[in-house]
Each structure stands twice: as structure tokens, then as C-alpha cells.
N, C-alpha and C positions, 0 to 999 in steps of 0.2 A: 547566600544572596549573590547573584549574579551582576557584574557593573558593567559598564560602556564594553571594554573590552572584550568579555565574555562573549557580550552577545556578536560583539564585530567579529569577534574568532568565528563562533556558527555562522554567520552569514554568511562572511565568505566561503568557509567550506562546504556551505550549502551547493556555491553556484561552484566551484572545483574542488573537490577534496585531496585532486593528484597535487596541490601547491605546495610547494619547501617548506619547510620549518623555516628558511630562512626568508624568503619571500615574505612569506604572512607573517611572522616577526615585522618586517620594516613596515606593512603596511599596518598595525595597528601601534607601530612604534614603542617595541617593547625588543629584548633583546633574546635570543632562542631557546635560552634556556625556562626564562620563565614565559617563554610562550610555551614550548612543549610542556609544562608543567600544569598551566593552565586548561591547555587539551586534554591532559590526565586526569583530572579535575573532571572535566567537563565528562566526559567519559567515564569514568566510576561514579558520578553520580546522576550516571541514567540521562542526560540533556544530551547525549551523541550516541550514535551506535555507530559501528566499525565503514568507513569507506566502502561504496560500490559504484560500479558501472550501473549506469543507464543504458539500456539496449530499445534499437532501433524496432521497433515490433514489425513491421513491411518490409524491411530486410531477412528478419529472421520467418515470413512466411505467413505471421500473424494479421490476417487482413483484417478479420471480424474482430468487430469489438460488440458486446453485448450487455446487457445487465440485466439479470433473472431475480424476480421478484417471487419468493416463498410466502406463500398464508398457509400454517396449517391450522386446520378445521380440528383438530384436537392437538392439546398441549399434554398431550403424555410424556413425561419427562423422560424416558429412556430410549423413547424413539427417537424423540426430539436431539438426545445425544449420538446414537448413533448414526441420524442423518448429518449432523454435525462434524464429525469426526471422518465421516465420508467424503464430505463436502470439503475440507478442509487438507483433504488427501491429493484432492486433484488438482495437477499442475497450471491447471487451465486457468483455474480460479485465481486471481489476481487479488481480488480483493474479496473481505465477509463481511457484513456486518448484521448484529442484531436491529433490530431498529421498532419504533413505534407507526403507529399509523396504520396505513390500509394495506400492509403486509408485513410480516414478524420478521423475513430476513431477507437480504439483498447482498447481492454478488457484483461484480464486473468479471466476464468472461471472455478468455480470447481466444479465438480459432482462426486455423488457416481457410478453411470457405464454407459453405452452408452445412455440407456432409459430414465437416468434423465438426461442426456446431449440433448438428444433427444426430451424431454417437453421444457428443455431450450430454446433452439435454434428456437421451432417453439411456443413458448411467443415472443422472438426477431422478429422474420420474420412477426410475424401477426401487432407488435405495427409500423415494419419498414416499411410493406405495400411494394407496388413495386417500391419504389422511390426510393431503395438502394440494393447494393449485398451485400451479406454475406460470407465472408470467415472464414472458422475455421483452423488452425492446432492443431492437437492433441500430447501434451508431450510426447514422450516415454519415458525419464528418465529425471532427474532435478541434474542439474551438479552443479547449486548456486542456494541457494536463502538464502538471509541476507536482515535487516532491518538495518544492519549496515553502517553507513554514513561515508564517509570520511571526517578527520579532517584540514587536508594538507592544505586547499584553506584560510582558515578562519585567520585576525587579523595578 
């Protein structure tokens, strides 16, 4: 069961993960040892996964942002795993998800301009064959994006 503390440890490393043991010790007023203990804690039981950089996507080249909406018109399960396993291959692909509704899967894509969206899309269409449509919408502007999780629900 997770307490006050717990969650104030993930918060904060939410919004910097680079902060000292000794740091985030004072700030949730505990001392470093059983703050580092605590993170170990948290981390072995699956509530953290290991520190990363957030990278600038328009520095690194990435202008397009995308999101490709899959329906296939047959659920043949071994295709369905190999378009998957495709899918899930490409660096491009940021995100997968199954989903319900008026399409089986969705993606968020990123490429550096319409051409390298345009190799993308027609890798997808060759591994998806005719047994599914391919919807794209293309980002104009990006109003959020956080990796930041709310704490509210938890303990």
C-alpha cells in the first residue's frame, strides 16, 4: 500500500528524475537512506521504471506528428500478429495502441517531413496488405503532451 510519501517520491521524480537522493530526501522529509529504500520499493514493485531524458522532437528533425488509425476488415489472428510485430518494429512509432470503436488500432507517428511520412505509411500499407484501411490525421499544433501521470486515484 502506497502512503503520502510514496506518492510525493513519484511526483516529484515525475517532473525531475536527475534530483539527489539527498534533495528529495529533504523535500519529503525523510532521511536518504530510507528515501533510497523507498525508491527501491517503488521500483521492484513495478510503480517506476528506470529514469529517462525527454527529447526535444524539432531539434532532433521530428516535425510531423501523426496518428494512423488501423481497421482491419478481417481479424485473422496471424496476420493481425504479424502486422503487429511490424508495427511495433518501427522507430517511428511512438506509441500503439489496441483500442475499440471505429478502428482496432492506433498509433502516434513521427517524421521529419511529408516524404519521410510518406515511406512510412507505404511500409504500413505493404506489411497491412488489403485486409485493412489506413487512416492518418496529421498534427497541426500539440496543445499537451506530458509523461506526467496522475497521482489522485492511488492508496
Amino acid at each position: 500500500m502506497l502512503d503520502s510519501k510514496d506518492k510525493k517520491i513519484m511526483e516529484i521524480l515525475q517532473q525531475d528524475a536527475s534530483i539527489t537522493i539527498r534533495a528529495l530526501a529533504d523535500r519529503i522529509e525523510l532521511t536518504q537512506t530510507p528515501c533510497r529504500e523507498r525508491m527501491i520499493t517503488l521500483t521492484q514493485n513495478n510503480y517506476m521504471r528506470g529514469p529517462v531524458m525527454l527529447l526535444n522532437k524539432n531539434k532532433l528533425n521530428l516535425h510531423i506528428t501523426t496518428f494512423v488509425m488501423i481497421k482491419m476488415c478481417d481479424h485473422y489472428h496471424e496476420r493481425n500478429e504479424k502486422l503487429i510485430a511490424e508495427i511495433t518494429r518501427m522507430p517511428e512509432v511512438i506509441e500503439f495502441h489496441r483500442t475499440t470503436g471505429i478502428c482496432d488500432y492506433v498509433m502516434q507517428v513521427v517524421a521529419s517531413d511529408m516524404q519521410h511520412y510518406a515511406d512510412i505509411y507505404a511500409h504500413m500499407v505493404k506489411h497491412a496488405g488489403e485486409h485493412c484501411s489506413i487512416t492518418t490525421s496529421l498534427s497541426l499544433l500539440e496543445l499537451k503532451s506530458t509523461t506526467h501521470l496522475p497521482l489522485s486515484n492511488i492508496g
